[in-house]
C-alpha positions in Angstrom: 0.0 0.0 0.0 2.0 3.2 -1.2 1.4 6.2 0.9 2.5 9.6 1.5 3.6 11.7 4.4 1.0 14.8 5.0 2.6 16.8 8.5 2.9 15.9 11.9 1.0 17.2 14.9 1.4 17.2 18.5 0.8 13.7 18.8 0.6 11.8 15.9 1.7 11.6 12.0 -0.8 11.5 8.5 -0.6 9.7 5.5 -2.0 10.1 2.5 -3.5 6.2 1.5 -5.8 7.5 -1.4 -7.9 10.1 -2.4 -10.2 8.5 0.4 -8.4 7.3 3.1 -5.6 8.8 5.5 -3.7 6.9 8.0 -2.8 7.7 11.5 0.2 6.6 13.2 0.2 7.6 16.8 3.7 8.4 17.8 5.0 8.2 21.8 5.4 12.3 22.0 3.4 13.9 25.1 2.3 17.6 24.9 1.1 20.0 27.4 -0.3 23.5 27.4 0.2 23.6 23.6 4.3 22.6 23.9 5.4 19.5 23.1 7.7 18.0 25.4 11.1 17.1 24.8 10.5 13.4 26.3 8.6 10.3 24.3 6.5 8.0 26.3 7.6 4.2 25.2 3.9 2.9 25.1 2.2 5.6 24.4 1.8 5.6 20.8 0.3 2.3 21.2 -2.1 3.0 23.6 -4.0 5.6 22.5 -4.4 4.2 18.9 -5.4 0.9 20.5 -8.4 2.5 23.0 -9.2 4.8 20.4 -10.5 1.4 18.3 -11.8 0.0 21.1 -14.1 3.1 21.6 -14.5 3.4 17.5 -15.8 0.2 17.7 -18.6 0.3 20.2 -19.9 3.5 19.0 -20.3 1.9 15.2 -21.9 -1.7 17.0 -24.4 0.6 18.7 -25.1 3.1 15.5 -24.8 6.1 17.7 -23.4 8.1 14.4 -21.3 7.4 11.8 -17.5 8.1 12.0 -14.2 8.4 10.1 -12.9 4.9 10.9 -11.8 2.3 8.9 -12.4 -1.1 11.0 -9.2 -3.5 11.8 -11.1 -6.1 9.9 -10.9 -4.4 6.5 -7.4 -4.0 6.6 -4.2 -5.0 8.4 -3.3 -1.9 10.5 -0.4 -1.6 12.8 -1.3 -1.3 16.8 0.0 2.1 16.5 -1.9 2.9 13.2 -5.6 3.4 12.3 -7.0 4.0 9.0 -9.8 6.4 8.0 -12.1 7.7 6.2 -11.1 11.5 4.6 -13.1 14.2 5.9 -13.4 18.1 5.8 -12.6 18.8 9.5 -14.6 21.4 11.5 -12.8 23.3 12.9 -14.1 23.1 16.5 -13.3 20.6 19.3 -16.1 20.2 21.7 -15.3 19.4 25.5 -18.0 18.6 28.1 -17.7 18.2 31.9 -19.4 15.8 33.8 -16.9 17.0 36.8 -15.7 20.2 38.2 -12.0 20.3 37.6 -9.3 21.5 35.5 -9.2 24.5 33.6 -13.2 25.2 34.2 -12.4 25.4 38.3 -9.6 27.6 37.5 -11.6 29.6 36.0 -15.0 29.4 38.2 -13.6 28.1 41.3 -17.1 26.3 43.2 -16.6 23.3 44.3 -13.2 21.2 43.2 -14.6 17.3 42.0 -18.1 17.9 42.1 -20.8 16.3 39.9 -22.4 18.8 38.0 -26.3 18.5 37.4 -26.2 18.9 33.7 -23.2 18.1 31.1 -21.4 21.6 30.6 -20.3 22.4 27.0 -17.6 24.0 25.9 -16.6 24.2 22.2 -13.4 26.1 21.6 -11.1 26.3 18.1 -8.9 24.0 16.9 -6.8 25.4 14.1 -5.6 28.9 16.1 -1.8 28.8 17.5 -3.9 28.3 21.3 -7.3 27.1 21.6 -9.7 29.8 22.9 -13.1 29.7 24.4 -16.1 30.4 21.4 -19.6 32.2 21.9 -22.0 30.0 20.0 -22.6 33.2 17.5 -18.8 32.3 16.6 -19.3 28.4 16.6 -22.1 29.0 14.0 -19.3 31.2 12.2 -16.7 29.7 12.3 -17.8 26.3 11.4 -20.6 27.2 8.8 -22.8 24.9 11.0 -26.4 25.3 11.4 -27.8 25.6 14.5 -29.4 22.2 14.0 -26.5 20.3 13.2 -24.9 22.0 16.3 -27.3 20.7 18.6 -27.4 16.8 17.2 -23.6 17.2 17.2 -24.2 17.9 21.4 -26.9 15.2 21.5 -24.3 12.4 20.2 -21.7 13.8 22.4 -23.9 12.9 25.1 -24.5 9.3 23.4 -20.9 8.9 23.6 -20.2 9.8 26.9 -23.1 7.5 28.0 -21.2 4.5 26.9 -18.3 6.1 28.2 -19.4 6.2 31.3 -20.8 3.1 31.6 -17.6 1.5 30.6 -15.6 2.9 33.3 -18.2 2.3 35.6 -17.6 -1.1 35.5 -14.0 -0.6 35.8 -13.7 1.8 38.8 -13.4 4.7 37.0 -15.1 8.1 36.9 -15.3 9.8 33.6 -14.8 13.3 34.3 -14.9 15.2 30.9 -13.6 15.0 27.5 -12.8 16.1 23.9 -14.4 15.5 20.3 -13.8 16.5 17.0 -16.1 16.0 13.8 -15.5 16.3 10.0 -17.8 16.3 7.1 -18.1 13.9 4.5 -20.4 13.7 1.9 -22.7 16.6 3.5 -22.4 14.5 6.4 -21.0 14.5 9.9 -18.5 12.5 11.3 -17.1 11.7 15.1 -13.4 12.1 13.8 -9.7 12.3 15.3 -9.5 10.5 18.9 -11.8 10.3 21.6 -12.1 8.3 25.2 -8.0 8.3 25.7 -6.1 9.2 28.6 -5.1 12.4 26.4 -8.6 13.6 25.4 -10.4 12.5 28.6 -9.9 12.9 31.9 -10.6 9.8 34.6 -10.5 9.2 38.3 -10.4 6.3 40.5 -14.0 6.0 41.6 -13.0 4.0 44.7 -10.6 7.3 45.5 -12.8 9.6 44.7 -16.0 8.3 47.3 -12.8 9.3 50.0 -12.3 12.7 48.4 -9.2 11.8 46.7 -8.6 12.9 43.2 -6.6 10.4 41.7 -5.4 11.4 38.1 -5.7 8.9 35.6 -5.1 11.2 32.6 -2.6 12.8 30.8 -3.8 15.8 33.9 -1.2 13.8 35.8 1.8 15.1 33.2 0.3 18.6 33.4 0.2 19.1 37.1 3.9 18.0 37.0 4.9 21.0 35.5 2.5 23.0 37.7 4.4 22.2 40.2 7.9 22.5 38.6 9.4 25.6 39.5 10.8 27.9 36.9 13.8 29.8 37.4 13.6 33.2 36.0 17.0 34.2 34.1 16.6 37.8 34.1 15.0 38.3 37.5 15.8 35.4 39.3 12.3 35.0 40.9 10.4 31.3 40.8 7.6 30.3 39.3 5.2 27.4 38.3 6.6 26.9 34.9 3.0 27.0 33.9 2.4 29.9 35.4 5.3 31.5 34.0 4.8 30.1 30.9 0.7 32.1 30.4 2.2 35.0 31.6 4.9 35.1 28.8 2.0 34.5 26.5 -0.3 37.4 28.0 2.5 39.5 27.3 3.2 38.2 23.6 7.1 37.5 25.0 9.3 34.6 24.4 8.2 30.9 25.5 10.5 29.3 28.1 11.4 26.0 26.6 9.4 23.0 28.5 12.3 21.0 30.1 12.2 17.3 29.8 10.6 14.5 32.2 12.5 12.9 34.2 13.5 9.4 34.0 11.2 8.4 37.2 8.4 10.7 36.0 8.9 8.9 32.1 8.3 5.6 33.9 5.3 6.6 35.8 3.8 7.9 32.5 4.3 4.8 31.1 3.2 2.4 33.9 -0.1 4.9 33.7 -1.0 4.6 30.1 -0.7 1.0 30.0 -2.5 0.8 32.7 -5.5 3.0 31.6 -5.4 0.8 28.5 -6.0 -2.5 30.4 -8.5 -0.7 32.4 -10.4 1.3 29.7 -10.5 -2.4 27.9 -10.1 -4.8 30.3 -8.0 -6.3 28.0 -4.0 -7.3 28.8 -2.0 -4.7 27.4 
C-alpha cells in the first residue's frame, strides 16, 4: 500500500493512503499547554491508537453516528496505526464536563470534584496557535454549522459519553470530561480524530474519589507535574510554576520558556499509567 507523508501534529503523524483514506500513526510524544515535550512515552503511541479502536468500535456496534474509521477487519493496520475515512474537519473541538476540575475550576472556582447537574459544553477552536473559548454566534461562524447540526452534534456527544461512562463504571473509573472532534463527508457529519484516551479524557479512581481523593488517571497527571515544577527566572531570578510562567509570557506576547524534559522516574510513571488506563479502559492485557 504506497502512501504519503501529510505533516505531523502534537501527537501523531498522517498519511496520505488514497484520495479517500488517511492513516494515523500515533507516535509516543506527550504535549502539554500547547508545547510538546522534549521526552517520548515508550507505550504511548500504542495505547491511544489501540483504546481509540476500542471506543470506535462500540460507538459503530451501537449506531450512535457514523464516523471516520476504517475497521481493523478491512485491513491490516499496525497497533499504533488506524485507517480512516477523509473528511473536511470542522474546525471546532467540543469538551464537556461531567466533573468540576481542570481549567473550568480555575476559571470558576465552586466546588473542586463535584458532579455537575447537567453536562457543561464547551466548544473552543482548533486550528488557532492556542485554543480559545467560542460564543455559540462564533461556533455557527466559524464552522458554517447550522444551529441544528450543532445541537445533534451535542446530542451524540452525550450518546458517547453515556457508553463512556458506563464502561468505566464497570472498571472503577469516573469519567470526568472529555474532547471531540467532527469532519464532514459527503454533507455528512462525522465523530473524527481521537476520543475516550487518557489524552482527550480525563478519569479518576471511583473507589478514591467516594474518599475525596482525586486520583489522576489522565494525561492531567503530566500537566500538574509541571505546575508544580518551578521555573527559574533568568533575568529576575524569581520562581515560578513553569505553567504559570509560561501564560504569563504569553499574556504578554514575550518569548516561550522551553518546557524541560521529564524525568527518567516521571517517564516511567507515564508509562506504567498509560498501559495501565489501557488494560482498564478495555479490560484487555495490554
Amino acid at each position: 500500500m504506497s502512501e504519503k507523508f501529510l505533516k505531523s501534529g502534537k501527537v501523531k503523524d498522517i498519511y496520505e493512503i488514497n484520495t479517500h483514506l488517511l492513516k494515523f500513526k500515533f507516535s509516543n510524544r506527550i504535549s502539554v499547554f500547547d508545547q510538546i515535550i522534549p521526552s517520548e512515552i515508550t507505550v504511548k503511541g500504542e495505547v491511544l491508537c489501540r483504546i481509540a479502536k476500542f471506543w470506535f468500535d462500540r460507538i459503530e456496534k451501537k449506531g450512535i453516528c457514523k464516523t471516520q474509521y476504517v475497521s481493523d477487519g478491512k485491513n491490516k493496520a499496525k497497533s499504533d496505526e488506524m485507517l480512516v475515512k477523509k473528511t473536511e474537519v470542522i474546525p471546532l473541538e467540543f469538551i464537556v464536563r461531567h466533573y468540576n476540575a481542570g481549567s473550568y475550576y480555575k476559571k470558576h472556582k465552586g466546588t473542586y470534584g463535584e458532579k455537575f447537574s447537567e453536562p457543561i459544553f464547551e466548544i473552543t477552536t482548533k486550528f488557532e496557535k492556542y485554543d480559545r473559548l467560542l460564543t455559540e454566534e462564533e461556533v455557527l461562524e466559524i464552522s458554517k454549522l447550522k444551529k441544528i447540526d450543532l445541537e445533534n452534534i451535542k446530542e451524540i456527544i452525550l450518546k458517547i459519553d453515556d457508553v463512556i461512562k458506563n464502561q468505566a463504571g464497570k472498571r472503577n473509573l469516573i469519567h470526568v470530561d472529555g474532547k471531540k472532534e467532527f469532519g464532514i463527508l459527503d454533507g455528512e457529519i462525522l465523530l473524527i480524530d481521537t476520543f475516550g484516551t487518557p489524552d482527550e479524557d480525563r478519569f479518576w479512581d471511583a473507589e478514591e474519589y467516594k474518599k475525596g481523593n482525586f486520583v489522576e488517571l489522565s494525561k492531567e497527571f503530566v500537566r500538574q507535574y509541571y505546575e508544580n515544577l518551578f521555573y527559574v527566572c533568568p533575568k529576575c531570578g524569581e520562581k515560578f510554576s513553569y505553567r504559570d510562567f509560561l501564560y504569563a509570557q504569553r499574556e504578554k506576547n514575550l518569548s516561550e520558556p522551553l518546557i524541560p524534559p521529564l524525568s527518567d522516574e516521571m517517564i516511567r510513571k507515564v508509562e506504567d499509567l498509560y498501559a495501565e488506563m489501557y488494560e482498564r479502559i478495555t479490560g484487555k492485557n495490554f
